[in-house]
PDB file of the backbone (N, CA, C, O) and the ligand in Angstrom, with CONECT records:
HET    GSH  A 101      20
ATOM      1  N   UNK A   1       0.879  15.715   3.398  1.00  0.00           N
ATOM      2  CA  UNK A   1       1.703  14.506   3.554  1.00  0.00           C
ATOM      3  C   UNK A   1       2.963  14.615   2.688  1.00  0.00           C
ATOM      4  O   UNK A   1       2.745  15.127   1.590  1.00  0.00           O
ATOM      5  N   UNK A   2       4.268  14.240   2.933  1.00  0.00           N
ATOM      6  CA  UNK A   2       5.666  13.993   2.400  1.00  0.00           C
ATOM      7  C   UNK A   2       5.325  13.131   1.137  1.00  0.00           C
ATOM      8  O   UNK A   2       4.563  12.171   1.023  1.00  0.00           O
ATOM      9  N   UNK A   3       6.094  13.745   0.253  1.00  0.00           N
ATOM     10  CA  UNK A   3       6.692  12.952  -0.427  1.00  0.00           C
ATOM     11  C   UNK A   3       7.876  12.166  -0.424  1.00  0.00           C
ATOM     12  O   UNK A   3       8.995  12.675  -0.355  1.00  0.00           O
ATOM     13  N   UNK A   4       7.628  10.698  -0.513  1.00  0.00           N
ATOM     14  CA  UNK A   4       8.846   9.734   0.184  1.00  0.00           C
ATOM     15  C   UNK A   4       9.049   9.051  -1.176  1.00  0.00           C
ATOM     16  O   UNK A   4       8.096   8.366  -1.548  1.00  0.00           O
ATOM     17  N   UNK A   5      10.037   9.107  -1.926  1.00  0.00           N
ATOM     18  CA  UNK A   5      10.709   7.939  -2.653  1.00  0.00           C
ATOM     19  C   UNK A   5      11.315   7.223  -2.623  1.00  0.00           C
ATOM     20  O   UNK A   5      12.373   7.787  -2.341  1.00  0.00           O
ATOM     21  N   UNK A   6      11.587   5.825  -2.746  1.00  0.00           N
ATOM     22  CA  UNK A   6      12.623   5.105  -2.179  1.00  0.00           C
ATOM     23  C   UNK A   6      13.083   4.128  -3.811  1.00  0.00           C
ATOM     24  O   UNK A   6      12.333   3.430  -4.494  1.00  0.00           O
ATOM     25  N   UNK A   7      14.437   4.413  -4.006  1.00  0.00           N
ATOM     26  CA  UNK A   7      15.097   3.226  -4.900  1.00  0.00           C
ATOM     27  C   UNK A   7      15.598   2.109  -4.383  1.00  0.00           C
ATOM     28  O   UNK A   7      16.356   1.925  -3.430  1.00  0.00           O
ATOM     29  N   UNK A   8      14.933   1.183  -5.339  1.00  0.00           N
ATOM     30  CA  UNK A   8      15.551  -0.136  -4.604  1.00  0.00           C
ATOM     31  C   UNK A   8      15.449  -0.921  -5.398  1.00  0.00           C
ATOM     32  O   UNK A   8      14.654  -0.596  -6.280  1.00  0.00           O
ATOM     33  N   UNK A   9      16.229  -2.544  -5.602  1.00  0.00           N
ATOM     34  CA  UNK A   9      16.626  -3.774  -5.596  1.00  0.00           C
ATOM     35  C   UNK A   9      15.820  -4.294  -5.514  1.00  0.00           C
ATOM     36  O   UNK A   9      14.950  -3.796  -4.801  1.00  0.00           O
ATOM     37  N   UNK A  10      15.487  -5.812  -6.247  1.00  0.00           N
ATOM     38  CA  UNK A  10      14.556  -6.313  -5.379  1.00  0.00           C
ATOM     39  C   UNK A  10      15.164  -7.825  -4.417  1.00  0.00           C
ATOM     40  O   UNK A  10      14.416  -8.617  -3.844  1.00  0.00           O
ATOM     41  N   UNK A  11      16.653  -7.906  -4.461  1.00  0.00           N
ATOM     42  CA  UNK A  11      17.226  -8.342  -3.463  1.00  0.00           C
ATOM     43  C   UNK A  11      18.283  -7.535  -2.631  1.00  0.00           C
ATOM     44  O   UNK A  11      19.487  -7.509  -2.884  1.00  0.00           O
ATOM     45  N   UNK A  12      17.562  -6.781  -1.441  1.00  0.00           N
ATOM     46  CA  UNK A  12      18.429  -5.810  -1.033  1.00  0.00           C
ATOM     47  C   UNK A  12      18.251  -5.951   0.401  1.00  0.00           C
ATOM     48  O   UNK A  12      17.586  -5.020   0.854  1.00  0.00           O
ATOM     49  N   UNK A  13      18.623  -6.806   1.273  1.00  0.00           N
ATOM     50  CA  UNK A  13      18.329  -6.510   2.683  1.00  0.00           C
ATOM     51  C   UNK A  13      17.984  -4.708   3.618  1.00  0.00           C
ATOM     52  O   UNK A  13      17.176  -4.329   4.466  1.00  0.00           O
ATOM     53  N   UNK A  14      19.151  -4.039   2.818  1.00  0.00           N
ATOM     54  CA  UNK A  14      18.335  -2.340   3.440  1.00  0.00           C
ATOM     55  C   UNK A  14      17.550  -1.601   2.646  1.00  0.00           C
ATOM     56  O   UNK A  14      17.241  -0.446   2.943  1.00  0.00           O
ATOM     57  N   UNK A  15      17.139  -2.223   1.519  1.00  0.00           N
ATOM     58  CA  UNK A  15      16.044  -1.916   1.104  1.00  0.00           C
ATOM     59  C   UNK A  15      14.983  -2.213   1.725  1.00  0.00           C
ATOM     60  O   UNK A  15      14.333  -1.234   2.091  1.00  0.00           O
ATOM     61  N   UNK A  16      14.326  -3.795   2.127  1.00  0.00           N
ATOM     62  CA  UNK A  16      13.863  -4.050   2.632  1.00  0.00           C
ATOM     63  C   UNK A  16      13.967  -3.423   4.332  1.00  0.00           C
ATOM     64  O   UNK A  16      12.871  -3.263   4.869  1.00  0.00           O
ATOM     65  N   UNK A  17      15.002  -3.131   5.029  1.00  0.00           N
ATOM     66  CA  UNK A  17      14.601  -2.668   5.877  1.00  0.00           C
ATOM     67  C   UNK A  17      14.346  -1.177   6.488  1.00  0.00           C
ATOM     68  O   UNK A  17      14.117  -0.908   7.667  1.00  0.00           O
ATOM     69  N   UNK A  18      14.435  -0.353   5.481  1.00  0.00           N
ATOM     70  CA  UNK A  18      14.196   1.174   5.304  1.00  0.00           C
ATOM     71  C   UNK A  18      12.642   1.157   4.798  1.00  0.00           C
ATOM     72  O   UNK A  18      11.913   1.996   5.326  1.00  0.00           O
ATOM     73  N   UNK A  19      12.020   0.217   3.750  1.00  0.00           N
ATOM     74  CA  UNK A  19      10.679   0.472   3.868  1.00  0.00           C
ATOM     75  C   UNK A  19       9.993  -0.174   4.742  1.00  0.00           C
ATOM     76  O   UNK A  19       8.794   0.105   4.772  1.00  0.00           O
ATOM     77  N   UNK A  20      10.541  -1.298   5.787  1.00  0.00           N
ATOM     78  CA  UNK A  20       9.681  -1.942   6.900  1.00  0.00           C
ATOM     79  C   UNK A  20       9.378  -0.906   7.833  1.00  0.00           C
ATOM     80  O   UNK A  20       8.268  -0.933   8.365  1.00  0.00           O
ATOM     81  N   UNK A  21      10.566   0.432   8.254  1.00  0.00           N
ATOM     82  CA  UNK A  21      10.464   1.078   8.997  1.00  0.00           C
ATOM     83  C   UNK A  21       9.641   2.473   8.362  1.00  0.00           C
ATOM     84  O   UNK A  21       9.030   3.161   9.179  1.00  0.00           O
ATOM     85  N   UNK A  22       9.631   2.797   7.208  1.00  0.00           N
ATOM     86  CA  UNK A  22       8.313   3.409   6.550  1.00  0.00           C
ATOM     87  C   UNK A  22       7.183   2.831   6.715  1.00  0.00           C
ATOM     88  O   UNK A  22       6.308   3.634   7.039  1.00  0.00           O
ATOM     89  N   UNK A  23       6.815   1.700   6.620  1.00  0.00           N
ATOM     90  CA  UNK A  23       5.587   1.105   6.886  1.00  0.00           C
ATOM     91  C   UNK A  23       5.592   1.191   7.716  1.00  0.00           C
ATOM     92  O   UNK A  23       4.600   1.883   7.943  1.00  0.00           O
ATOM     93  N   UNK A  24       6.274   0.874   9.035  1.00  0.00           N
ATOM     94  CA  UNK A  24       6.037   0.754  10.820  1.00  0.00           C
ATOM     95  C   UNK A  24       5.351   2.163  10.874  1.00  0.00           C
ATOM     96  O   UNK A  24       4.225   2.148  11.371  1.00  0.00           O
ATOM     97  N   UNK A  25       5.956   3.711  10.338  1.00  0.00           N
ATOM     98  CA  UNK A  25       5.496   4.797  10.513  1.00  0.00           C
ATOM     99  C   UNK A  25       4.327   5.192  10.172  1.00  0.00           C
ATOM    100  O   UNK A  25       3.807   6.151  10.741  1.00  0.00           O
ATOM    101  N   UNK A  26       3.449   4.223   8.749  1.00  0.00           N
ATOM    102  CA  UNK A  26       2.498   4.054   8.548  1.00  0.00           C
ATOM    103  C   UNK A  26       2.717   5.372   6.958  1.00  0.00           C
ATOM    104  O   UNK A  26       1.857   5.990   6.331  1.00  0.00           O
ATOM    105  N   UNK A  27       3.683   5.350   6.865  1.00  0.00           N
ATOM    106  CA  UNK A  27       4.227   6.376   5.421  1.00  0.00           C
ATOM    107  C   UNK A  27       4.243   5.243   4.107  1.00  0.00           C
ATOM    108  O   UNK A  27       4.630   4.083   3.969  1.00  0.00           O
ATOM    109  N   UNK A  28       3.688   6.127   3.364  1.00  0.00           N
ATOM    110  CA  UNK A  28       3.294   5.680   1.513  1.00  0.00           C
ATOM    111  C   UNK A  28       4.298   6.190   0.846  1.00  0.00           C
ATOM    112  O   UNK A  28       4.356   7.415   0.736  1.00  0.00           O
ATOM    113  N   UNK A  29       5.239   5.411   0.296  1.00  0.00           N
ATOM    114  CA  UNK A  29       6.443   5.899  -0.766  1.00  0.00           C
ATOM    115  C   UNK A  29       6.295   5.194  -2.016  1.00  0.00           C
ATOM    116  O   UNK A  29       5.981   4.032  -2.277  1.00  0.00           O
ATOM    117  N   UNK A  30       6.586   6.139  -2.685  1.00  0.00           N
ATOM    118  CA  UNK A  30       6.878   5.631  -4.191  1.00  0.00           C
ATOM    119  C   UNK A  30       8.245   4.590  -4.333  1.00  0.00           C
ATOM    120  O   UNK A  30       9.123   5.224  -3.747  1.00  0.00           O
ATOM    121  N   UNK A  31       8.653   3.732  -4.661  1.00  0.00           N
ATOM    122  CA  UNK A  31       9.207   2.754  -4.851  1.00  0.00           C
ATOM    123  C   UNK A  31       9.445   2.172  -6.474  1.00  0.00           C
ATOM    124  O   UNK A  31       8.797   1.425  -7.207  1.00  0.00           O
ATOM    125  N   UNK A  32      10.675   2.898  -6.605  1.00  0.00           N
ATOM    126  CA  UNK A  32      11.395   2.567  -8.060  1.00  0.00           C
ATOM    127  C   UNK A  32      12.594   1.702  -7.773  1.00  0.00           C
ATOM    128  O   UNK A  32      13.671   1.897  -7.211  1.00  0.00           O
ATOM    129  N   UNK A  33      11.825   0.332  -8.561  1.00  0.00           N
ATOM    130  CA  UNK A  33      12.774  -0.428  -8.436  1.00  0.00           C
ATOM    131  C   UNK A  33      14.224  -0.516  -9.715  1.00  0.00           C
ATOM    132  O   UNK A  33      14.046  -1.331 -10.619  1.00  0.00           O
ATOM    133  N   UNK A  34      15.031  -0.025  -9.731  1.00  0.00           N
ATOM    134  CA  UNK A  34      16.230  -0.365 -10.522  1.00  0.00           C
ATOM    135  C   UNK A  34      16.306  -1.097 -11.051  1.00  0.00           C
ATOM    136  O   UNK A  34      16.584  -0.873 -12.229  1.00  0.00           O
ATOM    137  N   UNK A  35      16.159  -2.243 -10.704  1.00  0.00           N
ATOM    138  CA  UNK A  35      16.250  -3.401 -11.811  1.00  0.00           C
ATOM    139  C   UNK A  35      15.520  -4.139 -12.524  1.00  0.00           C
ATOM    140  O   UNK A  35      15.768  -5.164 -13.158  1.00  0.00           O
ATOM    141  N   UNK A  36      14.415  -3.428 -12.349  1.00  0.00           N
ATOM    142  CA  UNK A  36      12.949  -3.402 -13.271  1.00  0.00           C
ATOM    143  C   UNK A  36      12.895  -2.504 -14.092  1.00  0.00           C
ATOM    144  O   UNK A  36      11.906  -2.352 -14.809  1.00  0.00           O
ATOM    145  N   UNK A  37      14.256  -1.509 -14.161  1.00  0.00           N
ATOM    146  CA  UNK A  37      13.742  -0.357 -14.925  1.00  0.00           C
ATOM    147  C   UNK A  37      15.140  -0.400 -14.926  1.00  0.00           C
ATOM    148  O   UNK A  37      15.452  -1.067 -13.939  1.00  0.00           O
ATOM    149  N   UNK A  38      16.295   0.021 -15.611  1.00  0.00           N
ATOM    150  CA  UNK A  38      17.763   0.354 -15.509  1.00  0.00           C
ATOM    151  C   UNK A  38      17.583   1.552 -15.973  1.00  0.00           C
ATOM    152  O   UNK A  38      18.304   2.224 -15.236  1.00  0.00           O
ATOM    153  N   UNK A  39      16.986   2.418 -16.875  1.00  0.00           N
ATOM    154  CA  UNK A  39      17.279   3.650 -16.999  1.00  0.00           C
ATOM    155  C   UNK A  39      16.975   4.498 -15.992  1.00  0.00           C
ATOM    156  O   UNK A  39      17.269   5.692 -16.061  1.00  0.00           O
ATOM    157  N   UNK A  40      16.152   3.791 -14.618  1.00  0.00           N
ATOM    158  CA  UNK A  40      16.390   4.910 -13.118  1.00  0.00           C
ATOM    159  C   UNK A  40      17.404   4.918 -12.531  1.00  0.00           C
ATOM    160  O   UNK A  40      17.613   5.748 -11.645  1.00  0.00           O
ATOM    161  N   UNK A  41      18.549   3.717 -12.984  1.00  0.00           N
ATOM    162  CA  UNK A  41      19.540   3.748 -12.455  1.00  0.00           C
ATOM    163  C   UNK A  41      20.504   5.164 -12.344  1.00  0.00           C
ATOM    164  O   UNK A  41      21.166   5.659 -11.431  1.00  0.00           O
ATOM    165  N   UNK A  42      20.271   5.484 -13.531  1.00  0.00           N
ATOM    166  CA  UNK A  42      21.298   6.802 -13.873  1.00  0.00           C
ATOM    167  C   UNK A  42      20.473   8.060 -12.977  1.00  0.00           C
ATOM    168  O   UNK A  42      20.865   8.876 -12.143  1.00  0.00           O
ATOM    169  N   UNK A  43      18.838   7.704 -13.738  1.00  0.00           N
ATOM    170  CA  UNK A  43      18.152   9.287 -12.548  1.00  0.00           C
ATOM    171  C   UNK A  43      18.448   9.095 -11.391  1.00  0.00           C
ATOM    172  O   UNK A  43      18.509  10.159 -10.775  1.00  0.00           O
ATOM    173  N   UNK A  44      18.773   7.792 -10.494  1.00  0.00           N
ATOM    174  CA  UNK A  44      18.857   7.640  -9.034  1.00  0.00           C
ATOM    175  C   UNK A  44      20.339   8.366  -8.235  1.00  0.00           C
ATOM    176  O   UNK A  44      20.586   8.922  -7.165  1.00  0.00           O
ATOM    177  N   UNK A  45      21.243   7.887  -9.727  1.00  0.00           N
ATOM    178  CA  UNK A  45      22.975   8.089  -9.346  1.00  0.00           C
ATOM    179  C   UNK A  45      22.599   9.806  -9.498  1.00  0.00           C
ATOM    180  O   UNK A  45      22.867  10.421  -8.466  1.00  0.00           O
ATOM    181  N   UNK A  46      22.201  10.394 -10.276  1.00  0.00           N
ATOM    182  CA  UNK A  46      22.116  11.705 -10.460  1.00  0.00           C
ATOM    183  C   UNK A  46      21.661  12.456  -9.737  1.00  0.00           C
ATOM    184  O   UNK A  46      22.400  13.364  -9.356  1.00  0.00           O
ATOM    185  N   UNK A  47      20.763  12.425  -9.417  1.00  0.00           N
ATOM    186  CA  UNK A  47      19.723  12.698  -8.465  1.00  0.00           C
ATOM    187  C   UNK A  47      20.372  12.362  -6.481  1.00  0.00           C
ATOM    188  O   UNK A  47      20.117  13.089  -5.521  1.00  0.00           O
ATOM    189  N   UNK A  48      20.980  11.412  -6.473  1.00  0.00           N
ATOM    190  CA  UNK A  48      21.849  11.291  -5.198  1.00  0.00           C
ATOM    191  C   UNK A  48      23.309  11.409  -5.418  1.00  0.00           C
ATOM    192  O   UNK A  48      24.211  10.703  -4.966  1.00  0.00           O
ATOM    193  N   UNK A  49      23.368  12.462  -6.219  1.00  0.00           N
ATOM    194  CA  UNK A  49      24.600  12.999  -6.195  1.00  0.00           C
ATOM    195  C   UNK A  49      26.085  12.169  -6.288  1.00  0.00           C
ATOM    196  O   UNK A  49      27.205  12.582  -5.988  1.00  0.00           O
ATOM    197  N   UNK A  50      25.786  11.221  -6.665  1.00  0.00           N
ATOM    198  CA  UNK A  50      27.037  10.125  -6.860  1.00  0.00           C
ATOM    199  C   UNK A  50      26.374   8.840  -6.305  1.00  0.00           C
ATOM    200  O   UNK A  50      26.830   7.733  -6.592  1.00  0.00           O
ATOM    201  N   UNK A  51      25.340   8.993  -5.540  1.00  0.00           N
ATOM    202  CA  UNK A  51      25.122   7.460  -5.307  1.00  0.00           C
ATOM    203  C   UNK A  51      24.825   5.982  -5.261  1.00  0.00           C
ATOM    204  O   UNK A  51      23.910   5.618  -6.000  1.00  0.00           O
ATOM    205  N   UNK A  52      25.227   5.366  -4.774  1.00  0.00           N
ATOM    206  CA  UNK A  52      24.938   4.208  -6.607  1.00  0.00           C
ATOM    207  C   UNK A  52      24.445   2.682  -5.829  1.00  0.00           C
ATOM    208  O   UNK A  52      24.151   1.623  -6.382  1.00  0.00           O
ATOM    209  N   UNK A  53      24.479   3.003  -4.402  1.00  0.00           N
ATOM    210  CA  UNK A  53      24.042   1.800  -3.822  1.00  0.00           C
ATOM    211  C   UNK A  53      22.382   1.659  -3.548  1.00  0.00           C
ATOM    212  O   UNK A  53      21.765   2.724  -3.590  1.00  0.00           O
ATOM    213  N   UNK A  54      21.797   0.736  -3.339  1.00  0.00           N
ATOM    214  CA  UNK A  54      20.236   0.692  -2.458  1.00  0.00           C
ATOM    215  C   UNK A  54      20.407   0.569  -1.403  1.00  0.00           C
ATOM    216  O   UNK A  54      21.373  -0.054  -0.964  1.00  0.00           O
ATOM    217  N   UNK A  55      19.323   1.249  -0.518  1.00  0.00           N
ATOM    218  CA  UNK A  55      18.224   2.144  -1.438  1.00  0.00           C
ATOM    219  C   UNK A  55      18.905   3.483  -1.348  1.00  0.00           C
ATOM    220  O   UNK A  55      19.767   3.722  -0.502  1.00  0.00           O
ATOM    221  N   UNK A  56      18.402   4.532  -2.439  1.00  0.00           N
ATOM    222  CA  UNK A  56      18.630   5.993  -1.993  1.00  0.00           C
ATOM    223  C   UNK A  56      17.255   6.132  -1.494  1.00  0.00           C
ATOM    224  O   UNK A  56      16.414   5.252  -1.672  1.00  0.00           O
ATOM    225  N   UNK A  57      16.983   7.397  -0.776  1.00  0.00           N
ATOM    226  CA  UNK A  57      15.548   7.798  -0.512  1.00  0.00           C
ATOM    227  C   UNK A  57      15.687   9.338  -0.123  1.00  0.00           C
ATOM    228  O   UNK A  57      16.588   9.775   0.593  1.00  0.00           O
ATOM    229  N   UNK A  58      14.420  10.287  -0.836  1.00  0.00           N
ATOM    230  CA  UNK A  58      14.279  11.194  -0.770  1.00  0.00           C
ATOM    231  C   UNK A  58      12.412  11.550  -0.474  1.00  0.00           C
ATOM    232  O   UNK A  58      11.313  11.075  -0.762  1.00  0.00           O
ATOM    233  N   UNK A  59      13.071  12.796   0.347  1.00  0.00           N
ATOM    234  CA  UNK A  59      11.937  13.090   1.259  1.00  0.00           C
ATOM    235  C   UNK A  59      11.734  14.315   0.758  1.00  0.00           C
ATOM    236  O   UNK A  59      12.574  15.194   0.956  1.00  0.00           O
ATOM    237  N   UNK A  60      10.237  14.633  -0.188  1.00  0.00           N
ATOM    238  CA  UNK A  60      10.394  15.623  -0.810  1.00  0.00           C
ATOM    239  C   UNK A  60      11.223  16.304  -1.473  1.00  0.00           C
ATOM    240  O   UNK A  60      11.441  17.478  -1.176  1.00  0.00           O
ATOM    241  N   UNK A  61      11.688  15.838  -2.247  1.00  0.00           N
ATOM    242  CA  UNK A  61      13.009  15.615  -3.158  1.00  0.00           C
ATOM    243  C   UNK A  61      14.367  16.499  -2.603  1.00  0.00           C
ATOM    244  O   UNK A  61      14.961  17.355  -3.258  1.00  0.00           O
ATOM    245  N   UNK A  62      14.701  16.042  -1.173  1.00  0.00           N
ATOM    246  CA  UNK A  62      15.461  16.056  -0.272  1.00  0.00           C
ATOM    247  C   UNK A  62      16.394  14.870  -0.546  1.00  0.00           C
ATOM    248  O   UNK A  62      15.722  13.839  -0.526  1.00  0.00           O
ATOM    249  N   UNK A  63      17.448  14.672  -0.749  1.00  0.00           N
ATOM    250  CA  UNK A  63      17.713  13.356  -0.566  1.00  0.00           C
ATOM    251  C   UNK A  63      18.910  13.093   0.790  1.00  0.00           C
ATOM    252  O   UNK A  63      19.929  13.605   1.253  1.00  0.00           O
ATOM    253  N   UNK A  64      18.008  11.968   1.013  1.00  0.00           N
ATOM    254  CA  UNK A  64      18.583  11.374   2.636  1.00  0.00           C
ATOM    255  C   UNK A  64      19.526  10.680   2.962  1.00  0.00           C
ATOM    256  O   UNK A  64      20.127  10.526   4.025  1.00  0.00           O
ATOM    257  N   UNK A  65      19.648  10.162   1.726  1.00  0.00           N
ATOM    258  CA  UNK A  65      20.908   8.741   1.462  1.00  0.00           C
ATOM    259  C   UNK A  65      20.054   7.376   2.192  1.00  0.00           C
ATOM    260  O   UNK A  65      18.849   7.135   2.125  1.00  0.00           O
ATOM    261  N   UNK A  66      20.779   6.857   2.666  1.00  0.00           N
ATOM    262  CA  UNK A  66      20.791   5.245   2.090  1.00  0.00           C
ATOM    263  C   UNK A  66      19.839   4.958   3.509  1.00  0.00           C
ATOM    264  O   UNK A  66      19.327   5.855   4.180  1.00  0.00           O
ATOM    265  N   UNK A  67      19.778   4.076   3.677  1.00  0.00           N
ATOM    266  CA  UNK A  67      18.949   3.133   4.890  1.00  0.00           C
ATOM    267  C   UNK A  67      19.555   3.341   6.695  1.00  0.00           C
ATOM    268  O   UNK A  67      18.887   3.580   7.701  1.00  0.00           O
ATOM    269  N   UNK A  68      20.874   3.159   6.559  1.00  0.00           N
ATOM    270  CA  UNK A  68      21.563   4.041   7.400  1.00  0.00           C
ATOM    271  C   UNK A  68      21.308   5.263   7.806  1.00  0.00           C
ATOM    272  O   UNK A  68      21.173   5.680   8.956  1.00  0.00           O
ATOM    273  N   UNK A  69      21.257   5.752   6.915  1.00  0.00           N
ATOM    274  CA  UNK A  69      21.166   7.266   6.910  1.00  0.00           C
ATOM    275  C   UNK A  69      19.406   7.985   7.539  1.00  0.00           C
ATOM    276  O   UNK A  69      19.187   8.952   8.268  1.00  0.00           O
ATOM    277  N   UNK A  70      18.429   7.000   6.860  1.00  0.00           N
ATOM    278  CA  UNK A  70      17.220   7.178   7.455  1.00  0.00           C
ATOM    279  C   UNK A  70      17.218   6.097   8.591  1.00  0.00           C
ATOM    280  O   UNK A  70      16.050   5.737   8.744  1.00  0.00           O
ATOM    281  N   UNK A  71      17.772   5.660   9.157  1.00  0.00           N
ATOM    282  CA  UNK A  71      17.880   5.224  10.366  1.00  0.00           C
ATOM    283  C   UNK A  71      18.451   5.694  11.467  1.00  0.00           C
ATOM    284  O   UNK A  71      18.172   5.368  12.621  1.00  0.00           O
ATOM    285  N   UNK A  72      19.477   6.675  11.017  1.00  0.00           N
ATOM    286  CA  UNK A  72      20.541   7.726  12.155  1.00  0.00           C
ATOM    287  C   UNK A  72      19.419   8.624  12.024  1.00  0.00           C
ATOM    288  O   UNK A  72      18.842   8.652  13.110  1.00  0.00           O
ATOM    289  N   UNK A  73      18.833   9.396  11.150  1.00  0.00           N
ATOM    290  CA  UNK A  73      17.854   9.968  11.265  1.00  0.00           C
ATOM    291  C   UNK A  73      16.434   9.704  12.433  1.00  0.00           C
ATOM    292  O   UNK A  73      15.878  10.595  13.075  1.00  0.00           O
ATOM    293  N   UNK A  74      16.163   8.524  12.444  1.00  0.00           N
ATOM    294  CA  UNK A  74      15.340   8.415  13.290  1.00  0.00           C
ATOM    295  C   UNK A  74      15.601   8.458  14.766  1.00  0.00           C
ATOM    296  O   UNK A  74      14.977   8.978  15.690  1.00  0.00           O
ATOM    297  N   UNK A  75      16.828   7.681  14.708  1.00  0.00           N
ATOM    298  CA  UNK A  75      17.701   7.820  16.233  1.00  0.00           C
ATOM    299  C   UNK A  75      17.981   9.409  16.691  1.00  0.00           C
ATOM    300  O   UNK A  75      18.508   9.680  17.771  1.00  0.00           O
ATOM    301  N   UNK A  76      17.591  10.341  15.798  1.00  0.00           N
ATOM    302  CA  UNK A  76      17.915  11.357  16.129  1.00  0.00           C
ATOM    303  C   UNK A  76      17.139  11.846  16.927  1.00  0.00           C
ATOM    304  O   UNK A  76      17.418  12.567  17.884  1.00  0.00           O
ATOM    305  N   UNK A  77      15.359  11.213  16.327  1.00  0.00           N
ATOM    306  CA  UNK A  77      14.025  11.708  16.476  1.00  0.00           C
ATOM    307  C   UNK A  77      13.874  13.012  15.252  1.00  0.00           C
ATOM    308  O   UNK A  77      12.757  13.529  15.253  1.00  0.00           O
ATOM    309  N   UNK A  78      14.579  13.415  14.527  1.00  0.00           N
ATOM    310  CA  UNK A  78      14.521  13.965  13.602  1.00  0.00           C
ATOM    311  C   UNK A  78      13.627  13.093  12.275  1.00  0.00           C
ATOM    312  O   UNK A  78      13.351  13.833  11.331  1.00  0.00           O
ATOM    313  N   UNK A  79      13.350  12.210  12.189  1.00  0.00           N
ATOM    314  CA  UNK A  79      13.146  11.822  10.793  1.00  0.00           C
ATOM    315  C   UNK A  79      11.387  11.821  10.831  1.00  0.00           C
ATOM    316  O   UNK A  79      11.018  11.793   9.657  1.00  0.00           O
ATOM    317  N   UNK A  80      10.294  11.839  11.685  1.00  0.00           N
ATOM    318  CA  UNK A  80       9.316  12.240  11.960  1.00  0.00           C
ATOM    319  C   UNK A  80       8.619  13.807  11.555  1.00  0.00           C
ATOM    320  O   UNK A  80       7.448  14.067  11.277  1.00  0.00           O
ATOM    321  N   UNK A  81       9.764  14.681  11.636  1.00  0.00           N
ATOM    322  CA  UNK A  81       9.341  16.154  11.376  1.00  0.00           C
ATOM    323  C   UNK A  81       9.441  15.962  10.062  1.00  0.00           C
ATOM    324  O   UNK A  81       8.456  16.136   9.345  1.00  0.00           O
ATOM    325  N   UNK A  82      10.746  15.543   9.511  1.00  0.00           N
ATOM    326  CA  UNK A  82      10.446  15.214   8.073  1.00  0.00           C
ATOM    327  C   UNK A  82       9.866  14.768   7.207  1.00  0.00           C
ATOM    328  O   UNK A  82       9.888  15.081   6.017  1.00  0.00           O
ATOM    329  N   UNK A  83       8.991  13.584   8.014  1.00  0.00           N
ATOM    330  CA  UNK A  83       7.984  13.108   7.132  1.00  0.00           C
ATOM    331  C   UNK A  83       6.627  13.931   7.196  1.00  0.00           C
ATOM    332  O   UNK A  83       5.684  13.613   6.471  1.00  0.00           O
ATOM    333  N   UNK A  84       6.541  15.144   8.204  1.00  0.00           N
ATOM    334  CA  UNK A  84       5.112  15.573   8.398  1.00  0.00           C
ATOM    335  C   UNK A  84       5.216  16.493   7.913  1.00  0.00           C
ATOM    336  O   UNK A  84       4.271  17.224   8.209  1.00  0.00           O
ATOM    337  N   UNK A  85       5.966  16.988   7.189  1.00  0.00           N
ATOM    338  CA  UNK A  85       6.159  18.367   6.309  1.00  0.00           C
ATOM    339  C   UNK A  85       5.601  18.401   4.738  1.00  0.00           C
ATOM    340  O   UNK A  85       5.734  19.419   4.058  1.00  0.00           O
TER     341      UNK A  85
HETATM  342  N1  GSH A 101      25.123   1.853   3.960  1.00  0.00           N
HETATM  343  C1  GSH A 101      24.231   1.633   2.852  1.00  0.00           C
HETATM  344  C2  GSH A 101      24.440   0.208   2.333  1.00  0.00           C
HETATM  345  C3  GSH A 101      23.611  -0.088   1.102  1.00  0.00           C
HETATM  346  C4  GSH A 101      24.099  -1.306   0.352  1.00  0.00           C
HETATM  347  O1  GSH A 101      25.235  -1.811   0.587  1.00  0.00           O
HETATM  348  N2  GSH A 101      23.294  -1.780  -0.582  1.00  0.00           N
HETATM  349  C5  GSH A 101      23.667  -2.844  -1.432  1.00  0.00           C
HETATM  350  C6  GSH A 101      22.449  -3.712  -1.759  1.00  0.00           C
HETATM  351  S1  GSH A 101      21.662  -4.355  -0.301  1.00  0.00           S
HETATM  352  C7  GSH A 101      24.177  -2.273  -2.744  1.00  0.00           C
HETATM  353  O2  GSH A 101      23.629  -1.333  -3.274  1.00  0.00           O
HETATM  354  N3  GSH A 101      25.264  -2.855  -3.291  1.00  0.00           N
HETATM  355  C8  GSH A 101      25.842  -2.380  -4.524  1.00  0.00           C
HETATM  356  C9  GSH A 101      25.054  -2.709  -5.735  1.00  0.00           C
HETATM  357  O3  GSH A 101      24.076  -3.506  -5.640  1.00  0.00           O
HETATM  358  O4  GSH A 101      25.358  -2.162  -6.809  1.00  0.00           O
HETATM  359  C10 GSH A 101      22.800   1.895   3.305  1.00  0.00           C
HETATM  360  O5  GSH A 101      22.579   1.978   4.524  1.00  0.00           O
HETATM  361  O6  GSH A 101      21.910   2.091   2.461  1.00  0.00           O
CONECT  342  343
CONECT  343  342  344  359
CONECT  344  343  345
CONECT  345  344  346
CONECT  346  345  347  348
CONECT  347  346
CONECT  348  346  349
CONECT  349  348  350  352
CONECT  350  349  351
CONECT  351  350
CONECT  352  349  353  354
CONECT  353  352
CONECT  354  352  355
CONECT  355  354  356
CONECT  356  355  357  358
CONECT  357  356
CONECT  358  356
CONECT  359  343  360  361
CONECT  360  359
CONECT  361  359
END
């Protein structure tokens, strides 16, 4: 099974809707929330290479970018192989 991490907010509308569509897939992610913790803030910006919005998410420490991004992914039908790897 993938390893799925997801950073997030805990008022973030694509936060919330990047893990509804992890759950729809029936996928278990780790979930670091930022503002329960501010020093992930910096591992999150670092770690996504400049990125500083919610959520980032990385797929086996792949990182995918934002909610968008795992959503063009799915539209691809690509984001399934990724999680079964
Ligand atoms: N296109 C991005 C948009 C993400 C976004 O705008 N997130 C908001 C929170 S819902 C954010 O991080 N705003 C800046 C901030 O909170 O510092 C995505 O799909 O993830």
């Amino acid at each position: 099974m993938s390893k799925v991490e997801i950073y997030t907010k805990g008022y973030c509308p694509y936060c919330h809707r990047a893990k509804a569509l992890l759950s729809q897939k029936g996928v278990e992610f780790k979930e670091i929330a930022i503002d329960a913790d501010p020093s992930m803030r910096e591992v999150m910006i670092d770690r996504a290479n400049g990125g500083y919005t919610v959520p980032q998410i990385f797929i086996n420490d792949t990182h995918i970018g934002g909610c968008d991004d795992l959503f063009a992914l799915e539209s691809k039908n690509k984001l399934d192989a990724l999680l079964a790897q």
